[in-house]
Every structure is written in structure tokens, then in C-alpha cells.
Phi, psi and omega in degrees: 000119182295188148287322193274335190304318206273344195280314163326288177303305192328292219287333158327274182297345134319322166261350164278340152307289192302282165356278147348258174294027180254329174250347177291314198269017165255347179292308187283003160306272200301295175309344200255306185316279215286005180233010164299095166336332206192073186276127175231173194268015181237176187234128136206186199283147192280164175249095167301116177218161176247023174300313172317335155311304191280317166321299203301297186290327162256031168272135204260039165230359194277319185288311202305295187305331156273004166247005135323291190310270195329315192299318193295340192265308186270035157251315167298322191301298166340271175303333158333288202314284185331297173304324172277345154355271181310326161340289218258341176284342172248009158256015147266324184252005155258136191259121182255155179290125172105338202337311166310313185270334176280325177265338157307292174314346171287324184270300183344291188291338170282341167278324178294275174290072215221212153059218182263012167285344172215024173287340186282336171264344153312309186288335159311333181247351160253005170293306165293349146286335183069045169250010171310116161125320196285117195269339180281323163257039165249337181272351191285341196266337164287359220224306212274352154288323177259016154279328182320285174348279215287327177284323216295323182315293187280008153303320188308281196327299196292334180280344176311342195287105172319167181242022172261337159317309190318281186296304173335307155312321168299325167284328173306339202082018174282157180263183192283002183271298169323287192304313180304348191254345164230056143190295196289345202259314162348302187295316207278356189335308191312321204279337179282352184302307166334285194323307183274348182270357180259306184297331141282342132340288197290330200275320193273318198253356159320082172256345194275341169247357162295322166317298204256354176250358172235102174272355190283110166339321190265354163261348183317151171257169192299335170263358164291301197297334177303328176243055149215022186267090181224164167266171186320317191260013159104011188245171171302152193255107208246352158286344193249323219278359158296286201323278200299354171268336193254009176273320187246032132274301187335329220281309206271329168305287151348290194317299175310305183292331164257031159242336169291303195287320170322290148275331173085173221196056199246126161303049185197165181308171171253017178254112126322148208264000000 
């Protein structure tokens, strides 16, 4: 071993150290701050209590507002999943003319037109829906961003599914609803899992159309309300917002870890040779 070969590994493991703790200390935050007597933005050991709980439980938009969030993740999830099913199985198996160019284009305008490029006209058209206020039709406009996404994804998965599985069901007397729901989706399981753990995920961490499209505080969801967590004198409220951050973490973490141990996260079909 030369000297620079050793000066080399240091440097490696110093900055994979720096790495590390670049992402380690807002996690150890977030576990130690909310059970702190005396919480501040900086880590160190807490004098443990649990009145920041009980603060936390008693504000009177924070349970609410998570339970905004959910109704809003599982309804967008919902409706994601479902829709891009049916999508990406009758754009793999029916041949439309342009087909290829049409789901690029779809990923293209959902990459483009996204953000704020298309909050004025959004708000225009659920203004004149009379869906302003409307958590269902906030989740539906949330929903319809992330399907372009959510097909181009679960097409790949449904064409890996042979298509003599198909016909086998199909000499059975299944209908085309069947076979997609007990043989292709089945197969296709890893990719809806993806689908639904990305879509709730994207659906969970939403603020700029939930922000602009619910003005009522009390339909607001958890991530409007987290940069309105202030005390009396206009500062961060450092008693309610660990509780309330490590409260709206729990949902996607949870989420992640049984669908992982359940299905697993593998980026290909499910048949093996």
C-alpha cells in the first residue's frame, strides 16, 4: 500500500462519513426534538417529556389536518392506481395507431406543464367546477398529475406478462376484466406496488395545489399546515412542529416497509425463467 493509495481511502471514508451525517442528523432530530423539554433546531440529548405530545394533540388543526392528508393520498392513490391499470393494459395490448408517440407525449406534457405553469388554469377550471374547497377535487387534480407517470411506469410491467397467460384464461371464459384482475395485475404486482407507494408518497408531500385550492383551514392537509405552525409571537412553534413532523412521517415510512416486505421493489415483471 503506497501512501497516496492510503491518503486516497481516508479521503473516500471522510466524505462518505460527511454524507452520512449530512443525512443522519436531521433523522436524529426528528426522533430526540419531539420528546424534548426544551426543543431547539440544533441535536443534542433531550430532557425527556411528553407534553410536546400533548401540545401537539391539542391544536386545533394538526389530527385534523392529517387526516386531510390521508383522505387526499388515498383517494389520488386510488384513483392513480386504478386508472393507470386500465391505461397501460389497453395500451400494451391493443395496437393504437401512434401509440409510442402518444405515451411520450403524455410523459413529455406532464413534465412540462406541471408546477406553477399550470396552477392558473387549473384554478380556473375547478373554480368553474365549483370544486374550490373540495378535497375530492383536489385529490382528483392531484391524481390526474400523476397518471402520465404512473402509465408510462406500469406499461413496461404489464408488457413483461406473456400473452399465453391471456389466452389461457380466456379459453376458460374469462372476461377481459378478469384476466386483467386475476393474471396480468397479479403478475404485474411489483410494478403496482411501485405505483401505489410513488403515488402516495408524490400525493402525501403536495402543497402547491392543495395550498391553492383549499382555502378552508380545516380541509387544509398536513403539509399546508406545517408552514403555519407558529406561536403566539409569529416564530416556529418548536413544541408542536417534532411532534407534528414526526407525526407525518410515520404514514409513508409504514407504508414503504410493508409493501417492501410484502412485495418487494424489483424493476421487472414477475415472471422468471
Amino acid at each position: 500500500m503506497t501512501p497516496a493509495w492510503v491518503v486516497r481511502r481516508i479521503g473516500l471514508y471522510v466524505l462518505v462519513a460527511v454524507v452520512l451525517a449530512f443525512f443522519a442528523v436531521p433523522v436524529l432530530w426528528l426522533a430526540s426534538a419531539p420528546f424534548d423539554a426544551r426543543p431547539g433546531l440544533g441535536l443534542r440529548w433531550p430532557d425527556w417529556t411528553f407534553a410536546n405530545v400533548a401540545t401537539t394533540f391539542r391544536h386545533p388543526y394538526a389530527v385534523t389536518s392529517l387526516v386531510n392528508s390521508v383522505l387526499l393520498c388515498v383517494v389520488a392513490t386510488a384513483v392513480t392506481t386504478v386508472s393507470a391499470a386500465l391505461a397501460a393494459y389497453s395500451l400494451s395490448r391493443v395496437r393504437i395507431p401512434g401509440r409510442d408517440a402518444l405515451l411520450y407525449l403524455l410523459l413529455l406534457l406532464s413534465s412540462v406543464v406541471t408546477g406553477t405553469a399550470a396552477m392558473v388554469p387549473i384554478f380556473v377550471l375547478m373554480l368553474q367546477l365549483g370544486l374550490i374547497d373540495s378535497r375530492f377535487g383536489t385529490a382528483l387534480v392531484i391524481a390526474g398529475g400523476m397518471l402520465p407517470a404512473a402509465i408510462f411506469i406500469l406499461k413496461d410491467f404489464v408488457d413483461s406478462v406473456p400473452r399465453s397467460y391471456e389466452e389461457s384464461a380466456r379459453v376458460f371464459g374469462a372476461s377481459p376484466g378478469q384476466v386483467l384482475g386475476h393474471v396480468v395485475l397479479p403478475v404485474a404486482r411489483p410494478g403496482v406496488a411501485t405505483i401505489l407507494v410513488w403515488s402516495f408518497v408524490n400525493a402525501w408531500g403536495n402543497f402547491l395545489l392543495p395550498f391553492l385550492l383549499l382555502r378552508d383551514v380545516g380541509k387544509q392537509p398536513a403539509a399546508v399546515l406545517l408552514r403555519t405552525l407558529q406561536d403566539e409571537g409569529g416564530s416556529a412553534d418548536l413544541a408542536v412542529i417534532p411532534v407534528f413532523s414526526l407525526l407525518y412521517s410515520i404514514p409513508v415510512v409504514v407504508l414503504y416497509l410493508f409493501v417492501s416486505k410484502r412485495y418487494g421493489f424489483r424493476f421487472h415483471g414477475g415472471i422468471k425463467s
